[in-house]
C-alpha positions as CSV (number, residue, x, y, z in Angstrom):
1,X,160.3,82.6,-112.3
2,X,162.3,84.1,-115.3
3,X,165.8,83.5,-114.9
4,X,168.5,85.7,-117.0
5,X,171.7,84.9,-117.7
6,X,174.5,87.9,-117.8
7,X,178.1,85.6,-119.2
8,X,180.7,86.6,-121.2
9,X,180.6,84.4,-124.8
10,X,184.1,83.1,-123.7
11,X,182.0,80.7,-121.3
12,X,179.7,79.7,-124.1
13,X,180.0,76.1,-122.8
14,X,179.6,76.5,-119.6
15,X,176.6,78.4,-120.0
16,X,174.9,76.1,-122.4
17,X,176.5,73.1,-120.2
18,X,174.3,74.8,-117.0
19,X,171.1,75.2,-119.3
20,X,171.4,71.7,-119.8
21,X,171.3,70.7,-115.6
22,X,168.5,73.3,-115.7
23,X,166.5,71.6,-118.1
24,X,164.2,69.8,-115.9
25,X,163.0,73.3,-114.0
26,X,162.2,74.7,-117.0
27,X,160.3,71.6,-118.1
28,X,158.3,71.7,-114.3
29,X,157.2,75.6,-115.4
30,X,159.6,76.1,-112.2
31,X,161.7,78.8,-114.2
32,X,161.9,80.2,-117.8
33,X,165.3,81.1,-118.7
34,X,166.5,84.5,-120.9
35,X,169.6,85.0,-122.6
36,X,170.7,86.3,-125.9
37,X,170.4,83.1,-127.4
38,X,167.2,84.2,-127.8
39,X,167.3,87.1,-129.7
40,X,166.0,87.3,-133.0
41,X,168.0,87.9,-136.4
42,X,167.2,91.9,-136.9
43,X,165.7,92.1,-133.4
44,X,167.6,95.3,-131.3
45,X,170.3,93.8,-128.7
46,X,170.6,96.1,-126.4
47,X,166.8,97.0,-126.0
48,X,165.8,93.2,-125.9
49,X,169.1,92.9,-123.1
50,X,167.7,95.6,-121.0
51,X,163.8,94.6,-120.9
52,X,164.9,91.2,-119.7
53,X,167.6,92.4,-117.2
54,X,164.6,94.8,-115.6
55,X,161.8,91.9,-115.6
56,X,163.9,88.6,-114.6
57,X,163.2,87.5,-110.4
58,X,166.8,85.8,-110.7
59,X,169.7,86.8,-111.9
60,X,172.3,84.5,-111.9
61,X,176.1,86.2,-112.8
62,X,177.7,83.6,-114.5
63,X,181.2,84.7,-113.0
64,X,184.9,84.1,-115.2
65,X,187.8,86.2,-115.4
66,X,186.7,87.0,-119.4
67,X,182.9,88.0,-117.3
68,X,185.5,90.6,-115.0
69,X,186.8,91.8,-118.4
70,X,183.7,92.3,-120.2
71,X,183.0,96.0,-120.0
72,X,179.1,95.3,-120.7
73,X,178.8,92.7,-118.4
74,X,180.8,94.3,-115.1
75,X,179.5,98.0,-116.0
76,X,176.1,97.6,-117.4
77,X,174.2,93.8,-116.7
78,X,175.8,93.5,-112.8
79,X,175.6,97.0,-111.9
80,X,171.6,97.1,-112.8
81,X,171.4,93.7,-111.2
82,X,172.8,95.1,-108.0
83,X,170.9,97.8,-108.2
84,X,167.5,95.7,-108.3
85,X,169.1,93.7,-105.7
86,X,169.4,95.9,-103.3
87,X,165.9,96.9,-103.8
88,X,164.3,93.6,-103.3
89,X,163.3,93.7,-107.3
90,X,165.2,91.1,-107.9
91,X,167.8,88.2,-106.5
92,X,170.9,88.7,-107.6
93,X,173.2,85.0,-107.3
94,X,176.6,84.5,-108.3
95,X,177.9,81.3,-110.1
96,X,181.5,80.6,-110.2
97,X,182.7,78.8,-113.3
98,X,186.3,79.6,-113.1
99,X,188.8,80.9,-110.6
100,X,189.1,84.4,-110.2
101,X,189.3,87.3,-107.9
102,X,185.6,87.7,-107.5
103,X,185.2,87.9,-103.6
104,X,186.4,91.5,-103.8
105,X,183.4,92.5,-106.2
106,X,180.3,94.3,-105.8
107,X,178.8,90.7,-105.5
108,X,181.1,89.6,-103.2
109,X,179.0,89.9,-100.5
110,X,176.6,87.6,-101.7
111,X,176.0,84.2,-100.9
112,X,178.2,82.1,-104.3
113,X,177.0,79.0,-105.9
114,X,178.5,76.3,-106.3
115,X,178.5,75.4,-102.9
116,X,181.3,78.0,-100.9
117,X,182.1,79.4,-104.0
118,X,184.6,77.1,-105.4
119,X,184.8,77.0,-109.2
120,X,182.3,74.9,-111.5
121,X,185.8,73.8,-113.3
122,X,187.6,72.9,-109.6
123,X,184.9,70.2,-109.5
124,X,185.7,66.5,-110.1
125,X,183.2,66.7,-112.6
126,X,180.8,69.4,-114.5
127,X,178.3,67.7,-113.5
128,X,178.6,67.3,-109.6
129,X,179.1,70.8,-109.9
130,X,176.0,72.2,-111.8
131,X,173.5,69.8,-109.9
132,X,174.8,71.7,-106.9
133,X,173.8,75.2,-108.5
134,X,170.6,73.7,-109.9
135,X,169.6,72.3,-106.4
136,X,170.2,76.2,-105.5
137,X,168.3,77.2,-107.5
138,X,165.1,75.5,-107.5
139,X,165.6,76.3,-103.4
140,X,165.3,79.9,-104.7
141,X,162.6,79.7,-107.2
142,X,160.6,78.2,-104.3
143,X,161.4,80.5,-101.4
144,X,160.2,83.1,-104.5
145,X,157.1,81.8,-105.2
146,X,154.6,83.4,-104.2
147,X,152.2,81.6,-102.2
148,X,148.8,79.7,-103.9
149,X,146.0,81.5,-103.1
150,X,143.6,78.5,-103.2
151,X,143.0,75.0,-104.8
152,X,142.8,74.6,-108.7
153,X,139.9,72.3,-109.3
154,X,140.7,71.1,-113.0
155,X,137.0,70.4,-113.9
156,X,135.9,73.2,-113.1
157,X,138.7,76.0,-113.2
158,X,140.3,77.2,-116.8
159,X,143.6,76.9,-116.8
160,X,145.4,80.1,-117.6
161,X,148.4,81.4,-119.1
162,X,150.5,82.5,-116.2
163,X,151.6,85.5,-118.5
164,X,150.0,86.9,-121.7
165,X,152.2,88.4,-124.1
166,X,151.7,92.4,-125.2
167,X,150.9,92.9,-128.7
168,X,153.9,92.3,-130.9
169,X,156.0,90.3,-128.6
170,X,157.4,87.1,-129.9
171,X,157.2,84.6,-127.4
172,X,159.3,81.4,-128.0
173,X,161.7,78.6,-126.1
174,X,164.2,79.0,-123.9
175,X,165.6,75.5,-125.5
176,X,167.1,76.9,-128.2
177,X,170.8,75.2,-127.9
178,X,172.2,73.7,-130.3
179,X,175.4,71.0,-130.9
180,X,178.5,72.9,-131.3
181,X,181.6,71.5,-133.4
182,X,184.8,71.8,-131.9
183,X,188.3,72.6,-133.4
184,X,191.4,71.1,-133.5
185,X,193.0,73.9,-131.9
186,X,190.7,74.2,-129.1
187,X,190.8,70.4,-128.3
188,X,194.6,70.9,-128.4
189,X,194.4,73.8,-126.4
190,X,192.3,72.2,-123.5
191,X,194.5,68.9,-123.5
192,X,197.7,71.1,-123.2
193,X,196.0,73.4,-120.2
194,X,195.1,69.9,-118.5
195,X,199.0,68.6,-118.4
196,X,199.7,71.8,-117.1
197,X,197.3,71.6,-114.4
198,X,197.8,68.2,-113.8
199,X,201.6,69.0,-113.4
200,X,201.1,71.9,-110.5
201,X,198.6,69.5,-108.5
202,X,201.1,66.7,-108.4
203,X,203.9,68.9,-107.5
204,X,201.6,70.9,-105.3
205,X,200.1,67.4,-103.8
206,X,203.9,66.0,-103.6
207,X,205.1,68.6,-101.5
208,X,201.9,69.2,-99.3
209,X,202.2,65.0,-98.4
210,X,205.5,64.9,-97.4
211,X,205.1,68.4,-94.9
212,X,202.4,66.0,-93.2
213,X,204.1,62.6,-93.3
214,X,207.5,63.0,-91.2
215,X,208.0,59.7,-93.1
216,X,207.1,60.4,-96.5
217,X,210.1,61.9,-98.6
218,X,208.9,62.9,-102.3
219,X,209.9,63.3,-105.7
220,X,208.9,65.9,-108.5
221,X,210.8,65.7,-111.4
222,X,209.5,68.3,-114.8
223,X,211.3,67.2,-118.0
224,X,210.0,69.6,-119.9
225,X,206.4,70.9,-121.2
226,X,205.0,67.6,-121.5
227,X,206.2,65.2,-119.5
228,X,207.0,65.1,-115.5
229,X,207.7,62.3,-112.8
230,X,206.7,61.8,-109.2
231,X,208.2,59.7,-106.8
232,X,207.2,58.8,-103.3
233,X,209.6,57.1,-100.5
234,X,208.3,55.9,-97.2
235,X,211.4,55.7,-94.6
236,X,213.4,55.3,-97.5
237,X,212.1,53.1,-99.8
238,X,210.2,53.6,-103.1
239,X,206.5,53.0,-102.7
240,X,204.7,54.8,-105.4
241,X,206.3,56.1,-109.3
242,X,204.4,57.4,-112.0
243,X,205.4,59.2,-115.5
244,X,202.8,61.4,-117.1
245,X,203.3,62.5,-120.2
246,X,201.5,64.4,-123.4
247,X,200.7,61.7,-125.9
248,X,201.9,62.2,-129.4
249,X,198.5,63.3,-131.5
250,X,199.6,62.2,-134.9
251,X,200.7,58.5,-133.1
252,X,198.1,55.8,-131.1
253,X,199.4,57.3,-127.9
254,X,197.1,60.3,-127.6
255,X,195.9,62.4,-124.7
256,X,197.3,62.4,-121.4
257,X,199.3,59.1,-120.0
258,X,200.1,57.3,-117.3
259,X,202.8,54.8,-116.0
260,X,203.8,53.2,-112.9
261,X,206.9,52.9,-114.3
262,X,208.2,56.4,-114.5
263,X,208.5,58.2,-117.9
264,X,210.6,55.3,-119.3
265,X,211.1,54.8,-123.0
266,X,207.1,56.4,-123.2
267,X,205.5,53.3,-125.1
268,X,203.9,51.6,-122.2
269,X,201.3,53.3,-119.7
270,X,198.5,52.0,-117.4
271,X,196.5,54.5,-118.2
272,X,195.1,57.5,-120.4
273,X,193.1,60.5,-120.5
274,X,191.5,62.0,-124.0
275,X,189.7,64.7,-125.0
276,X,185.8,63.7,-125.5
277,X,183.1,66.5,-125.8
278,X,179.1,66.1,-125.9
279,X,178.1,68.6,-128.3
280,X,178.1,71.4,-125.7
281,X,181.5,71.4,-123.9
282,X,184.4,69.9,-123.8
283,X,186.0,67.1,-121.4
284,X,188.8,64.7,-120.3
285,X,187.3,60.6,-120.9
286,X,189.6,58.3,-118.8
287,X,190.7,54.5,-120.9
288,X,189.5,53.0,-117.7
289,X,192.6,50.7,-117.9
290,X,193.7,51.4,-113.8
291,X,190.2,50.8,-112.8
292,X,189.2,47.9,-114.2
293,X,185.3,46.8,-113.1
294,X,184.8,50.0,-111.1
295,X,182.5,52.7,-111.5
296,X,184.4,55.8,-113.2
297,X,183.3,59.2,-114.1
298,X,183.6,60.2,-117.3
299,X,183.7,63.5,-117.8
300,X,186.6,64.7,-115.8
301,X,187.1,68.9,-115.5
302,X,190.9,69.2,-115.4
303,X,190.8,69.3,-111.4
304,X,188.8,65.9,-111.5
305,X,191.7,64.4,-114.1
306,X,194.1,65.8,-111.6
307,X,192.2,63.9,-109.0
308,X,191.7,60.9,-110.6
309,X,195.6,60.4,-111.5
310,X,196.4,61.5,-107.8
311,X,194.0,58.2,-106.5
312,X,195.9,55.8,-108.8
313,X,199.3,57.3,-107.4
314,X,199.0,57.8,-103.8
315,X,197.1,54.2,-103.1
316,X,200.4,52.3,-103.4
317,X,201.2,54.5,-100.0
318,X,198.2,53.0,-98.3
């Protein structure tokens, strides 16, 4: 089953991130995968685009606020796919990186992966995420297959090229990623866009426990754009603090911290968050400090360091 890829290059990581998962179909002859990546140097872009977009059995619409943006990919590569959709040519599946108004799309009607739609980066991890959509999709590729018309008896039986190339087409691999270095700034970036999410979940989380617990009485307290404070009272009484705060990158306290002791003087946490990446994509590593001799994920979306803060916090309730 050949598989194309129509993304915007904002969601570069994502996309080679998602590659990755799908490594092992590709290595099963399950699926071959298309995308730009493997266009030639000199080879035409458009013309190598569009013979894929006609030929591929899936189609999966890797699906962003920059892929709503993109005039070639809205108005060219998902308007085709639809079209070869709707004619059985083709199955057209949605994959939901990042949040965004997508429901309301000509692809809205179709069934979205991850599971219900939500958001590869809404995940606790990347990877819980994509071995959700790659699970989908080798259910696809098989419900595709066409059926075997008989037994393949290896001594007997030549084993054949499932496809033969026309004359003067290159045929190559579809692993054609490579390690990607990344910048200061867009390490920077990501850890600042973390805090901030971070900061609307706890006061979002905050707010949503005490409407539940006629009890509970909390606590949100923004100091400024890096550092908050959450408090929690049960009939009164303190049960749960914690400051979280933007380390300072030119000090030892880096990344994103944590203290059960409230913002304080800021040189004493219980835990921290920094930014790691893998070659591909980018991610938040926790110390490991507040969960000493347990199993932790490391590789945290900013939803799963939002998450994982949120555990440490709210189990003082309990």
């Amino acid at each position: 089953m050949e598989v194309f890829f129509s993304y915007s290059h904002q969601d570069e990581g994502l996309r080679n991130e998602l590659e990755k998962h799908l490594s092992l179909l590709r290595r099963q002859g399950v699926i071959d995968i298309w995308s730009d990546h493997r266009i030639s140097p000199g080879e035409e872009l458009g013309g190598e685009i569009d013979q894929h977009l006609e030929s591929a059995d899936i189609i999966l619409l890797l699906v962003s606020p920059d892929f709503l943006n993109s005039d070639y990919c809205y108005d060219i590569e998902m308007k085709r796919a639809m079209e070869r959709h709707e004619h059985g040519e083709t199955r057209v599946i949605p994959v939901i990186l990042r949040p965004c108004d997508w429901q309301s799309a000509p692809f809205g009607k179709l069934k979205a992966i991850p599971n219900d739609g939500k958001p590869v980066t809404k995940h606790q991890t990347l990877d819980d995420a994509f071995l959700d959509i790659t699970r989908a999709i080798r259910s696809v590729a098989q419900q595709l297959k066409p059926a075997s018309t008989g037994t393949v008896h290896a001594e007997s039986t030549p084993i054949e090229s499932t496809s033969v190339p026309s004359p003067g087409q290159k045929v190559r691999s579809s692993n054609l990623r490579i390690h990607q270095e990344f910048t200061d700034r867009q390490r920077h970036k990501f850890l600042d866009d973390a805090f901030e999410y971070i900061a609307q979940y706890f006061e979002g989380s905050l707010a949503e426990l005490e409407s539940r617990n006629p009890d509970v009485e909390t606590s949100f307290k923004r100091i400024d754009t890096t550092r908050f404070e959450a408090t929690a009272y049960m009939n009164g009484q303190e049960r749960s603090r914690c400051g979280i705060w933007l380390g300072d990158s030119a000090s030892i306290l880096k990344g994103i911290l944590f203290s059960h002791s409230g913002l304080g003087n800021g040189n004493s946490y219980n835990e921290s968050l920094s930014v790691e990446d893998d070659g591909f994509s980018l991610f938040l590593k926790p110390m490991g400090m507040a969960r000493m001799g347990q199993h932790i994920d490391e590789r945290l979306t900013h939803e799963g360091a939002a998450e994982y803060y949120w555990n440490i916090f709210i189990e003082r309730l309990r």
